[in-house]
C-alpha positions as CSV (number, residue, x, y, z in Angstrom):
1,X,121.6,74.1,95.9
2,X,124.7,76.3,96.0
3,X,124.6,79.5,97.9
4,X,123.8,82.4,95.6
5,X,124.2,86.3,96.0
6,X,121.0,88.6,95.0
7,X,121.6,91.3,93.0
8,X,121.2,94.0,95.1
9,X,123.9,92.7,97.2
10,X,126.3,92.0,94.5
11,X,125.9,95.4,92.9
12,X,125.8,97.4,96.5
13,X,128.8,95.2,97.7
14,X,130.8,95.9,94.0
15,X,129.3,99.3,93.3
16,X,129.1,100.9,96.7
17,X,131.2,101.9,99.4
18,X,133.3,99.0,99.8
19,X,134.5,99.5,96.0
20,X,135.2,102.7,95.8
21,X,136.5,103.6,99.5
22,X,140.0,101.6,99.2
23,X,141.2,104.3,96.3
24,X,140.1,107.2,98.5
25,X,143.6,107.8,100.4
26,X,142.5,110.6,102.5
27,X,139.7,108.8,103.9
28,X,141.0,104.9,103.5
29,X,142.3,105.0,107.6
30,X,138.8,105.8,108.7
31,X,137.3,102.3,108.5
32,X,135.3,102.5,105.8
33,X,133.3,99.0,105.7
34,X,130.4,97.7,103.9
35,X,127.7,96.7,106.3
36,X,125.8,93.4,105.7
37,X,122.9,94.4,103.3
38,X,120.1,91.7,104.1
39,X,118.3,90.4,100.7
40,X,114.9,91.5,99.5
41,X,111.8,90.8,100.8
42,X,109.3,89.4,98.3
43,X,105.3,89.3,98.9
44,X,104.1,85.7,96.8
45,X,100.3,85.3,97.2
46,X,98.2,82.7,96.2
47,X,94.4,83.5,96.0
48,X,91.5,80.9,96.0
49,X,87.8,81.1,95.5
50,X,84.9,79.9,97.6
51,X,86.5,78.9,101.2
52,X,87.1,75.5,102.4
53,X,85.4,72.8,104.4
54,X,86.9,74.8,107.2
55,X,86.6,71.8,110.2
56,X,89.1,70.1,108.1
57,X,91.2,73.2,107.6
58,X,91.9,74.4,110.6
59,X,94.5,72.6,113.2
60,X,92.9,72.4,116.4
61,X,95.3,74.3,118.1
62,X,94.1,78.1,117.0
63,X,97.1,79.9,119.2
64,X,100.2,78.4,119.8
65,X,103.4,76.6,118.5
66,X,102.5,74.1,116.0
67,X,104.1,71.1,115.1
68,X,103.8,68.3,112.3
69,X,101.3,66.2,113.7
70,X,99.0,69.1,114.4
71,X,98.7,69.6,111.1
72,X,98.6,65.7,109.7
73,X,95.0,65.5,110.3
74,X,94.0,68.7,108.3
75,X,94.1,69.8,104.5
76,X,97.1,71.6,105.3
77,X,98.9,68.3,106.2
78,X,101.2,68.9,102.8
79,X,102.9,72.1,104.5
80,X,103.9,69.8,107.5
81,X,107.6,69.5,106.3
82,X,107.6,73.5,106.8
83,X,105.6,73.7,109.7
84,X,109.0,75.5,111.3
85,X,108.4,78.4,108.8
86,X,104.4,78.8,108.7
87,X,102.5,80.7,110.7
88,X,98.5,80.8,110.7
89,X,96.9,84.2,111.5
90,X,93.4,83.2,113.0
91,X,90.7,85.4,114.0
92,X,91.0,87.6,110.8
93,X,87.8,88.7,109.2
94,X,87.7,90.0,105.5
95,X,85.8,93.3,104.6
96,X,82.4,93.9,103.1
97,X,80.5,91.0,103.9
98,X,76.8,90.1,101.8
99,X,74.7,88.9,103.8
100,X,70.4,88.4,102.7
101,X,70.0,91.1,105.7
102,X,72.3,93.4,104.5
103,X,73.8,93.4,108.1
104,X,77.6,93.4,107.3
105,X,78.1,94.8,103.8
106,X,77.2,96.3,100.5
107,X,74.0,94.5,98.7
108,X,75.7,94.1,95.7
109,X,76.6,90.7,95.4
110,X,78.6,88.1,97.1
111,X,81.5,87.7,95.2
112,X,81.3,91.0,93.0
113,X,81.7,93.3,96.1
114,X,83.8,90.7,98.3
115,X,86.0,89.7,95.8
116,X,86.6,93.8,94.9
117,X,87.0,94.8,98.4
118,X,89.1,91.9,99.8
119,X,92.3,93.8,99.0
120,X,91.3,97.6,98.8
121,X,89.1,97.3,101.9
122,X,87.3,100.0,100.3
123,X,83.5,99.5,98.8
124,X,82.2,99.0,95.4
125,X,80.5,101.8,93.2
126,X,78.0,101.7,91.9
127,X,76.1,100.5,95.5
128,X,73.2,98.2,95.9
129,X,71.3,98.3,99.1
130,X,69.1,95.5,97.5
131,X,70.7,92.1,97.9
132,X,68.5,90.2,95.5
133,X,68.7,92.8,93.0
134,X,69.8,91.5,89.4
135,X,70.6,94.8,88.3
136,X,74.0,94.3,85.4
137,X,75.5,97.3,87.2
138,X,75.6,96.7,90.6
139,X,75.7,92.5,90.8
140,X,78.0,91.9,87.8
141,X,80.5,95.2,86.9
142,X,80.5,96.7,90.2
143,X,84.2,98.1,91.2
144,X,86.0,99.0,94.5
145,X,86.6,103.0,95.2
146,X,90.5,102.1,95.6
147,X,93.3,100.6,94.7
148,X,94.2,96.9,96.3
149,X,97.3,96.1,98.2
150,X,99.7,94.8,95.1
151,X,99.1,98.0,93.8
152,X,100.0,100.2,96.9
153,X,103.3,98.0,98.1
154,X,104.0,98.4,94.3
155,X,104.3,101.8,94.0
156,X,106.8,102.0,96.6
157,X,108.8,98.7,95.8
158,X,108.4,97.3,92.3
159,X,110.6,98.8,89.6
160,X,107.8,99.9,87.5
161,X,105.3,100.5,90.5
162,X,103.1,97.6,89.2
163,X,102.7,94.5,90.5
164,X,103.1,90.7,88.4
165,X,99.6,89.3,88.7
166,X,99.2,86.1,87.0
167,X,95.8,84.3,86.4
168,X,96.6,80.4,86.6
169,X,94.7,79.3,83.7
170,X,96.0,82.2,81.3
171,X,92.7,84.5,81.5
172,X,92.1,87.8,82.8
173,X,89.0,88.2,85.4
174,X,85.1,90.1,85.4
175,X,84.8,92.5,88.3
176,X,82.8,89.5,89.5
177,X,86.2,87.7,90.8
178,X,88.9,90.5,90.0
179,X,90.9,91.3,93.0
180,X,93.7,93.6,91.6
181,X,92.8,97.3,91.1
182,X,95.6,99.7,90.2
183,X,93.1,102.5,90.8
184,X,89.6,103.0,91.8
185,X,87.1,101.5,89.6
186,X,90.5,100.4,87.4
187,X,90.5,97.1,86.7
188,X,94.3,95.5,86.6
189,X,95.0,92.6,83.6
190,X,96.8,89.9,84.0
191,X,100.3,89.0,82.7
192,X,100.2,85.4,81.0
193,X,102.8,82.6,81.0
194,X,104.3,83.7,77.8
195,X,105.0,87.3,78.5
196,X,106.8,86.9,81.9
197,X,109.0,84.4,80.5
198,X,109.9,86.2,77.5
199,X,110.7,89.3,80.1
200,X,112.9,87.1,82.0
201,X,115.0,85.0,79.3
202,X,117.1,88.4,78.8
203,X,118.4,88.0,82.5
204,X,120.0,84.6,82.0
205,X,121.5,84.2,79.1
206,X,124.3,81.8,79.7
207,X,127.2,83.4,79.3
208,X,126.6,87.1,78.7
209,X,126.3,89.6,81.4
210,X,123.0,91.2,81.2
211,X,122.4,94.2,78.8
212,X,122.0,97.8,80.2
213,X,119.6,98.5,77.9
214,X,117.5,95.0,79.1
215,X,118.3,95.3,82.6
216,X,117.0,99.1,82.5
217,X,113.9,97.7,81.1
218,X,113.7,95.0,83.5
219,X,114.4,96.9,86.8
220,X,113.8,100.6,85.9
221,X,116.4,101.3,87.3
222,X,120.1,102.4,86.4
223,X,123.4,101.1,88.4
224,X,124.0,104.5,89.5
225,X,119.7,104.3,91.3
226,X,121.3,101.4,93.3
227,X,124.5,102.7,94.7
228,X,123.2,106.5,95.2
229,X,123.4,105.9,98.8
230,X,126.2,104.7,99.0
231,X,127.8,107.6,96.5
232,X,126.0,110.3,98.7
233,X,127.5,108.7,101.9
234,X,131.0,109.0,100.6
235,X,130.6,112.1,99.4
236,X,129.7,113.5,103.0
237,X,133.5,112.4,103.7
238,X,136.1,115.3,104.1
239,X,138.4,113.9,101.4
240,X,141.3,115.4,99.2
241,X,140.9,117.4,96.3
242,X,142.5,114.4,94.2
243,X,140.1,111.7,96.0
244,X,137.1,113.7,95.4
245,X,138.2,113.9,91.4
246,X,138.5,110.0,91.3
247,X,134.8,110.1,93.0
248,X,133.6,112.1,90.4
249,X,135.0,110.1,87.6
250,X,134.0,106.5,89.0
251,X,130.5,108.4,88.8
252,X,131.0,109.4,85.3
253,X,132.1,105.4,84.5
254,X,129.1,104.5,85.9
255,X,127.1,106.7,83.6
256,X,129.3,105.7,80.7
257,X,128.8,101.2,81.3
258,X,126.1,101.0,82.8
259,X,126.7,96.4,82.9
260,X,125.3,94.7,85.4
261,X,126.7,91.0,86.2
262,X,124.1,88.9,86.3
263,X,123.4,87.3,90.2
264,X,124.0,83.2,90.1
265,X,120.4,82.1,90.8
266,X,119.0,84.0,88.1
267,X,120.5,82.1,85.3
268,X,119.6,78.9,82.6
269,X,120.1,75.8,85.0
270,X,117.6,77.5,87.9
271,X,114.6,78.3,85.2
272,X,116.0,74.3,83.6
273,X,115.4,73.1,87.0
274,X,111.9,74.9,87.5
275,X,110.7,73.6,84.2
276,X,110.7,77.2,83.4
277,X,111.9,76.6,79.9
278,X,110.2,77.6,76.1
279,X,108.8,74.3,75.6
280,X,106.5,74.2,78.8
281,X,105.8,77.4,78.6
282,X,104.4,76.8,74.9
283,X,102.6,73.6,76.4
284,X,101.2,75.5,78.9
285,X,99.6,78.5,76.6
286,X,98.0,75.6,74.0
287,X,94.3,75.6,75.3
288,X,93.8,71.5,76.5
289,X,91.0,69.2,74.3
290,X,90.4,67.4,77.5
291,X,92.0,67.6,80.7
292,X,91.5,70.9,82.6
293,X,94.2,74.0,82.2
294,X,95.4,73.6,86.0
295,X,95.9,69.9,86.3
296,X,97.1,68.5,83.5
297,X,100.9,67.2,83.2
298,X,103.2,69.6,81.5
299,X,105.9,67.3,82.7
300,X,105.9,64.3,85.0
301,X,106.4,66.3,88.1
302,X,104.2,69.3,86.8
303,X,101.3,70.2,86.5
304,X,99.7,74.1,84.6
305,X,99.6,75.5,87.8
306,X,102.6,74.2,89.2
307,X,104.4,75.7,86.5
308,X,103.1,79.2,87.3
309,X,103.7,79.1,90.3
310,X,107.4,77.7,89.4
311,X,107.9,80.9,86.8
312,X,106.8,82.8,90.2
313,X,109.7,81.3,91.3
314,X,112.0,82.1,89.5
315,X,110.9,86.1,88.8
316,X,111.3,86.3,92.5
317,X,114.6,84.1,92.4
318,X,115.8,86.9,89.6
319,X,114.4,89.9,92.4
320,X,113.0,91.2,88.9
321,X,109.6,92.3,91.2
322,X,109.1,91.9,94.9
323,X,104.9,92.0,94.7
324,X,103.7,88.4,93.0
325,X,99.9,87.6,93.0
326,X,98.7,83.6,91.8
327,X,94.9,84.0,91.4
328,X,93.2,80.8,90.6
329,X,89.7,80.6,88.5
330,X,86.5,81.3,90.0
331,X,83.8,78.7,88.7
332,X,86.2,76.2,87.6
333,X,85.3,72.7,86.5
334,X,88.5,70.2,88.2
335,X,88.3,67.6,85.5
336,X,91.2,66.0,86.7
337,X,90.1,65.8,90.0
338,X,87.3,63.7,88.7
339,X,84.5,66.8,89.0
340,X,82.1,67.4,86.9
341,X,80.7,70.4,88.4
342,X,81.7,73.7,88.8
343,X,83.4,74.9,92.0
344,X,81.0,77.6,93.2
345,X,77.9,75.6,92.5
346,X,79.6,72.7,94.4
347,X,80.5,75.3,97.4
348,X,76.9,76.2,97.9
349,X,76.7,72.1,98.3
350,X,73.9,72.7,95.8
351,X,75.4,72.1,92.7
352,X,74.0,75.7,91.2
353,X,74.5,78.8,92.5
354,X,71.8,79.1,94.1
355,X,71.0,79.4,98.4
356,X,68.5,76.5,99.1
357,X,67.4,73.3,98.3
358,X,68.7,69.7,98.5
359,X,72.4,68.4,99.0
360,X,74.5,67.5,95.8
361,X,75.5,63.6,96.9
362,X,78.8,63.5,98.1
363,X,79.5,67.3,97.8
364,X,81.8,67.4,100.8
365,X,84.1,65.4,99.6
366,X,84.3,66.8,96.5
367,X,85.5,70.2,97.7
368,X,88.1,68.2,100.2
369,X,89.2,67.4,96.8
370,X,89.3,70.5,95.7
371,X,90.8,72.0,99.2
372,X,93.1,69.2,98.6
373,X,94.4,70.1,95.6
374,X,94.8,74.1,96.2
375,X,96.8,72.9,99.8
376,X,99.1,70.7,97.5
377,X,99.6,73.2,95.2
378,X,100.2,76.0,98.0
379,X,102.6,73.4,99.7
380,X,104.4,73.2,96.2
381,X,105.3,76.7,95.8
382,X,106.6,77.1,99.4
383,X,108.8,74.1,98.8
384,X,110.5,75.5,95.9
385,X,111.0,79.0,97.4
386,X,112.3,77.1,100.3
387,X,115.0,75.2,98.1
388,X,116.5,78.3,96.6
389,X,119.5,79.2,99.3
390,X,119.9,83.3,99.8
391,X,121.8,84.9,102.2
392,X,121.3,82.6,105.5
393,X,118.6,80.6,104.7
394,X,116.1,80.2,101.8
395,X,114.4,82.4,99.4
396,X,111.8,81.6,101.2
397,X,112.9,82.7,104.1
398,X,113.3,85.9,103.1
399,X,109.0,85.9,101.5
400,X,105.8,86.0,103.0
401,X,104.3,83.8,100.6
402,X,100.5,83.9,101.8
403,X,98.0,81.2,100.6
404,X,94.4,83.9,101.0
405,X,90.7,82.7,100.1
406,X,87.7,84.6,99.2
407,X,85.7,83.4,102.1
408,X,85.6,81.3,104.7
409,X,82.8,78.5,103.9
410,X,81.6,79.1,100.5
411,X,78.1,78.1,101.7
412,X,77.7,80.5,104.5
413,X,79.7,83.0,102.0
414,X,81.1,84.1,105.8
415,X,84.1,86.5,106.4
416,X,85.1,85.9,109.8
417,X,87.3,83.4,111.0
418,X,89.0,83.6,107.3
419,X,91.7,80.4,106.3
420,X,95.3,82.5,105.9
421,X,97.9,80.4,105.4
422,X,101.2,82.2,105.8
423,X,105.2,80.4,105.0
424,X,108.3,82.6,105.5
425,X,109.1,85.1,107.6
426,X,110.0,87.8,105.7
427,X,113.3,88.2,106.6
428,X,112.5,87.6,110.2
429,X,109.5,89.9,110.6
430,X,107.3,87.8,111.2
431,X,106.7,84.8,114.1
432,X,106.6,81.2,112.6
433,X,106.0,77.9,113.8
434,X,102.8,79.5,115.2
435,X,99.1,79.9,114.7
436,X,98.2,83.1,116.7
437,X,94.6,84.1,117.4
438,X,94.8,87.8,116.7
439,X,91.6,88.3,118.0
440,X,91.4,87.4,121.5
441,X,94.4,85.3,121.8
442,X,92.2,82.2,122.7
443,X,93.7,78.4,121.7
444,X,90.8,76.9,121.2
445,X,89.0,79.2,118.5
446,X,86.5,77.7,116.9
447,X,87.2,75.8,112.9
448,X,83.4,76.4,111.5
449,X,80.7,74.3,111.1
450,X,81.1,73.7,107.3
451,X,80.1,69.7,107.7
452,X,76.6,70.6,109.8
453,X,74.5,69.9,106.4
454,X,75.4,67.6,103.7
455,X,77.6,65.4,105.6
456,X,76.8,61.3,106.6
457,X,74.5,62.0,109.1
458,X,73.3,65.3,108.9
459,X,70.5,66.7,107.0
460,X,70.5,66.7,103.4
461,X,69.0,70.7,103.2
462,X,70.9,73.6,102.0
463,X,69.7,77.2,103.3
464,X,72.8,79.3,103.1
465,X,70.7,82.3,104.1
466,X,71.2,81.3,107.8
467,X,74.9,80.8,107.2
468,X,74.5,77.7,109.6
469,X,77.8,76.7,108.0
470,X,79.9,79.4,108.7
471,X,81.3,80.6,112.0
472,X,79.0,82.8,114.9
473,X,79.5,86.3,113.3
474,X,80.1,87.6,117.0
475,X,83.3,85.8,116.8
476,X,87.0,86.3,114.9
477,X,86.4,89.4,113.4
478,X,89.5,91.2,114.0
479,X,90.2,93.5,110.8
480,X,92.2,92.2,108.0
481,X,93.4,95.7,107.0
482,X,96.1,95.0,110.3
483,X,97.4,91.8,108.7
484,X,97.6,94.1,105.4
485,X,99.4,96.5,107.1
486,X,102.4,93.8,108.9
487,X,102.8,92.7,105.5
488,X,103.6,96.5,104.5
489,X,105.8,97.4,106.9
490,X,107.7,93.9,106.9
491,X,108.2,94.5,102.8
492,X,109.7,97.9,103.9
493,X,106.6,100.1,102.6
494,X,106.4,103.6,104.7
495,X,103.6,105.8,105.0
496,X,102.6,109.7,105.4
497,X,102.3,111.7,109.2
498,X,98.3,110.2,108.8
499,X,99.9,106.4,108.7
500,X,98.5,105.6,105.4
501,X,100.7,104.2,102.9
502,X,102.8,107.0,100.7
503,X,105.2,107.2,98.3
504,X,108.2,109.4,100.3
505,X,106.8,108.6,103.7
506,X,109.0,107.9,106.6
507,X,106.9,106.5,109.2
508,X,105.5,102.2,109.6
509,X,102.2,101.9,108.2
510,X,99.0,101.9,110.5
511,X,96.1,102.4,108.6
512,X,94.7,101.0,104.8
513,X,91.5,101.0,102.7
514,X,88.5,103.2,103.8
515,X,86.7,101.0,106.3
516,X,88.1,98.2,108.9
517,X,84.7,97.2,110.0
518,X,82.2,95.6,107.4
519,X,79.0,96.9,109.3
520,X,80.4,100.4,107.3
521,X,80.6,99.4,104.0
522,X,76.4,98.9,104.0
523,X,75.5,102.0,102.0
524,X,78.4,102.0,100.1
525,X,80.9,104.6,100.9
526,X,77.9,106.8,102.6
527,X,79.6,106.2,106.2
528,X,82.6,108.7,106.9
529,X,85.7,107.0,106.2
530,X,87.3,105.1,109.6
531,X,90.0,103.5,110.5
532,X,88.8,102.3,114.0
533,X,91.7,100.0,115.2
534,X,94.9,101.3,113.3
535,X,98.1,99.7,113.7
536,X,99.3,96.0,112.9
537,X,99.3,92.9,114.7
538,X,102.2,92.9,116.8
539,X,101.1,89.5,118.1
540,X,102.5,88.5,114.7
541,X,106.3,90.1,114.8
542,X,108.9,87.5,115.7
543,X,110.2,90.1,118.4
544,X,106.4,89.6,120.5
């Protein structure tokens, strides 16, 4: 694909300095030269329920370069191709753990409070300190006490200060598997297939520059937002009388146009050759008789969520919002995987949602399908991202598109030692070709024991009380709220003097969310709110 230009360049390159500088005389000896502006950083994150079989997951190698054939023996073997641009974060552990104890979180339940908490890092209200309580409140409509991280990188970034979520089979979620909270205890709905296509078809018409009036709407912001800096720069100049009058009245034809040409990539042929078009998108939002909403064909080379994650694509192609969340469905039935059970029950290996009792026959291999499939799908995305060229490389390049689950094993409903999948460096922020244990730096971290029960030759009983599935709690439990806050600062969000994200701040981020230790969360907000290891991971910058 041809090189294209983004449109922050194109307007900053045509609207800024460089423009209006060579009709300044008084100033045009001085040098006056547009410095490379580097394209926008986008966040694209895919989120999946209930873990993985995580001793297929992992690559043996937990810190260290990695290379194709360590990942050819693992569900992540579809990303080998970009095993140059991924980078594995091990050691992470997820906040607000359930546990029957009530030894690492909240008692509420364990999705409700994990699932709220897993990007606010803040508890759910109203608390339960009885986990095997059925109370409606507390199990099923419990909600965190802050906003989650698309929220707080879009106030700072996004043209409207909200985030794209989009639910992958068309359906907004309970507070039992929500995970976007524009507030505390505020619940954040989804945008379907339909509406972010029809807020995206005014960018590229063929043909027609973009409307002000549609481009105002689209970006919130006017052509004179974009070059202020570069106005108030050239303003600072000691320039003629006569050169500060033609300044003043470029301004004022700024004010009075207001068109924007629309950037290359964001046009007809790119959304053609995503399959972003009317007729798939109208296929995609008729509710299937038989196959299931995620994996049946829209087209031969696409399936529903393939498609969602192509119109993700293409909105971050267009740099129409730089936060993107893909949540897939809790409790799904695969059809076309061949399943006939639904993917939590099948996670507890029991077929129900239960804790104990006897193996479902052949239940491992059924979620290796299912891991299968969400690794394929992950692999997808990054390989579109990565065939858009942007500046020096790929859109891609300049993402971190992050592949996040719920939980580790989705039998031991475990936190630590959490499967992140990360592709794209963010415009060089970030290490790649690595996996990096963040926690102790080890390279031979442990991958679970998610194939102790259920599995040939194992015993054929379930007690997920024990978590004998997961990983040894006393291991890989460095704080996600760190990876939270490298993805902040790579993205360009700043924060306050205290180091918490803030619109107008000046300094990197260090802290986010209430609590970075899930022993705090028991009680439910009770414990003083602590930060207890600020900072990011700097064994995750490309400069470590």
């Amino acid at each position: 694909m041809a090189k294209f230009i983004n449109r922050r360049i194109f307007l900053r390159g045509l609207g800024g300095a460089c423009v209006a500088a060579p009709f300044l005389g008084s100033i045009a000896d001085r040098t006056v030269m547009a410095q490379p502006v580097a394209p926008p950083k986008r966040l694209i994150v895919m989120y999946t329920h209930y873990g993985c079989i995580t001793t297929r997951f992992f690559p043996k190698r937990s810190h260290g370069p990695l290379t194709a054939a360590d990942l050819e023996p693992t569900t992540l073997k579809h990303l080998a191709p970009y095993v140059d641009k991924l980078l594995m974060p091990r050691g992470i552990r997820a906040m607000n753990e359930w546990t029957a104890t009530l030894a690492r979180g909240q008692g509420n339940d364990h999705h409700t409070q994990v699932n709220g908490s897993y990007f606010t890092c803040h508890p759910v209200t109203p608390n339960s300190n009885d986990p095997f309580s059925f109370d409606q409140a507390t199990k099923f409509k419990a909600m965190p006490t802050g906003p989650s991280l698309d929220h707080v990188i879009a106030r700072q970034l996004s043209p409207h200060g909200t985030p794209l979520l989009m639910n992958t089979i068309g359906m907004n979620d309970n507070a039992q598997s929500a995970i976007s909270y524009s507030a505390a205890e505020t619940l954040f709905k989804s945008s379907s297939a339909s509406q972010v296509f029809s807020s995206l078809t005014g960018l590229f018409e063929a043909g027609r520059p973009t409307s002000p009036d549609t481009y105002a709407a689209m970006r919130g912001k006017s052509i004179l937002d974009l070059v202020r800096d570069d106005l108030q720069t050239l303003e600072r100049f000691d320039m003629s009388r006569a050169d500060r009058q033609k300044l003043a009245a470029w301004k004022e034809l700024l004010h009075a146009t207001g068109s924007v040409v629309v950037p290359s990539q964001c046009n007809t042929s790119l959304a053609a050759a995503l399959g972003v078009t009317q007729e798939n998108i109208d296929l995609l939002s008729t509710r299937p008789t038989v196959d299931d909403w995620l994996t049946r064909r829209i087209s031969d080379n696409l399936d529903g969520a393939d498609l969602y994650s192509n119109l993700a694509v293409l909105v971050a192609a267009c740099n129409v919002n730089p936060v993107i969340f893909l949540k897939y469905p809790a409790a799904y039935t695969f059809k076309g995987l061949g399943l006939t059970q639904e993917s939590e029950g099948l996670s507890s290996r029991l077929g129900h949602a239960g804790v104990q009792g006897p193996c479902v026959q052949g239940v491992i291999d059924m979620l290796l399908k299912i891991d299968d499939y969400h690794a394929r799908k992950f692999a997808h995305l990054v390989g579109q991202l990565n065939s858009i060229d942007e500046g020096d490389g790929t859109l891609l390049d300049n993402c971190a598109a992050v592949w996040f689950q719920e939980m580790s094993d989705g039998c031991a409903l475990n936190l630590n030692n959490l499967p992140i999948v990360q592709v794209g460096s963010a415009g060089g922020y970030f290490k790649t070709g690595w996996a990096v244990n963040v926690d102790d730096g080890s390279p031979d971290l442990t991958t679970g024991n998610s194939e102790i029960v259920c599995a040939e030759g194992t015993p054929n009983e379930v007690d997920g009380y024990s978590q004998q599935t997961g990983t040894d709690p006393s291991l890989a439990n460095a704080p996600i709220n760190k990876y939270y806050c490298n993805l902040m600062n790579a993205l360009g969000v700043k924060a306050g003097a205290d180091g918490f994200p803030a619109p107008g701040g000046s300094a990197p981020v260090t802290h986010f969310g209430m609590y970075d230790r899930t022993e705090d969360f028991i009680g439910g907000g009770t414990n003083p709110p602590t930060i207890h290891d600020p900072g990011e991971f700097t064994a995750l910058r490309a400069s470590s």
